[in-house]
N, C-alpha and C positions, 0 to 999 in steps of 0.2 A: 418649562416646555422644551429648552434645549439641549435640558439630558435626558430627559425620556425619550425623545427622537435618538438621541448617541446609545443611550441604553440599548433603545428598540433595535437599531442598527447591530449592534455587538452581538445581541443575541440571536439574530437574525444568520448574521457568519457564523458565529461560532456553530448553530446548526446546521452549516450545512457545511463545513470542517466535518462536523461529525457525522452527517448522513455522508460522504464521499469515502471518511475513512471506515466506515460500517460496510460501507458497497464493495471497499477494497477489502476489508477484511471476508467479506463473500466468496471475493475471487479467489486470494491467495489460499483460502479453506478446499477453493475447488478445487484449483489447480496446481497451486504450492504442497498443501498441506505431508503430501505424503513423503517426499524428499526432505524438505528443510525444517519439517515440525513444524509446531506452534506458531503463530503469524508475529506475532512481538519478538519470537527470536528471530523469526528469516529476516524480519522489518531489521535490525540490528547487526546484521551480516556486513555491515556498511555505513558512513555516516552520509550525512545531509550532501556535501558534495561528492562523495564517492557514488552514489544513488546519480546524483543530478549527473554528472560525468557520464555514467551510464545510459543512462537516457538522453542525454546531448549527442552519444556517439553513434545512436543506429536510430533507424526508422522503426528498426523492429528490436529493442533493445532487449527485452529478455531472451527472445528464439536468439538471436546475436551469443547473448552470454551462456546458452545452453547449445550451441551449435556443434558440439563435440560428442552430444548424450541423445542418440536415437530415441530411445522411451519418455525423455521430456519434451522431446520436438512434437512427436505425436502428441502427447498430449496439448501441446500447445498450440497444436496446428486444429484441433477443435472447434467445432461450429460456436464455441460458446465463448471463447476468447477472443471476444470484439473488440474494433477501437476502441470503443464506450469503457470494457471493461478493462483494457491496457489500463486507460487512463487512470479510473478509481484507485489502478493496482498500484499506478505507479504515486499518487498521493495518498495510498497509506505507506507506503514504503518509506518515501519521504517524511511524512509526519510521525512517523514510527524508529529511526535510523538510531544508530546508537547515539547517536548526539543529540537528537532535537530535544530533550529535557522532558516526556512525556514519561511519565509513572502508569503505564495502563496495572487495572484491577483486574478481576476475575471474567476472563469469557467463555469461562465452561471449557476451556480445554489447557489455562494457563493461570496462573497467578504471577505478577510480580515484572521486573521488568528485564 
């Protein structure tokens, strides 16, 4: 009974690990895609704590790191770029970096890692 419950638990996270980094991979499509490519290469532009560093260092840590590029602020400055969806962005970015040890497959716009 006490690993069905640990099972049940596991899989429980790990779904929703993967609906967050599904939700980021939405954003980064919307609003990354056309500057940095494919969302597993922008994910990789950075490791685990270079990401985290980032997001430790501003409130608004992407507008922050594009605050040099008119055409990405606008873009960022977007009705559609909620806290909600910072957040997703910023846990696929994270679960995505060049280091976290993630192999993604095919998502119709990328293979490989």
């Amino acid at each position: 009974m006490k690993n069905i419950f640990l099972s049940i638990t596991i899989l429980l996270a790990a779904q929703n690990l993967y609906a967050y980094s599904s939700k980021g991979m939405k954003v980064y499509k919307k609003m990354c895609l056309s500057c940095h490519g494919s969302p597993y290469r922008g994910a990789k532009m950075h490791t685990i704590d270079e990401w985290e560093e980032i997001y430790e260092a501003s409130k608004t840590p992407i507008k922050h790191l594009h605050k040099s590029d008119a055409e990405a602020l606008k873009i960022l400055d977007a009705d559609y770029f909620t806290k909600k969806k910072q957040s997703y962005l910023k846990d696929f970015l994270i679960g995505n970096a060049k280091d976290a040890g993630s192999v993604p497959g095919c998502d119709g716009n990328y293979c490989g890692s």
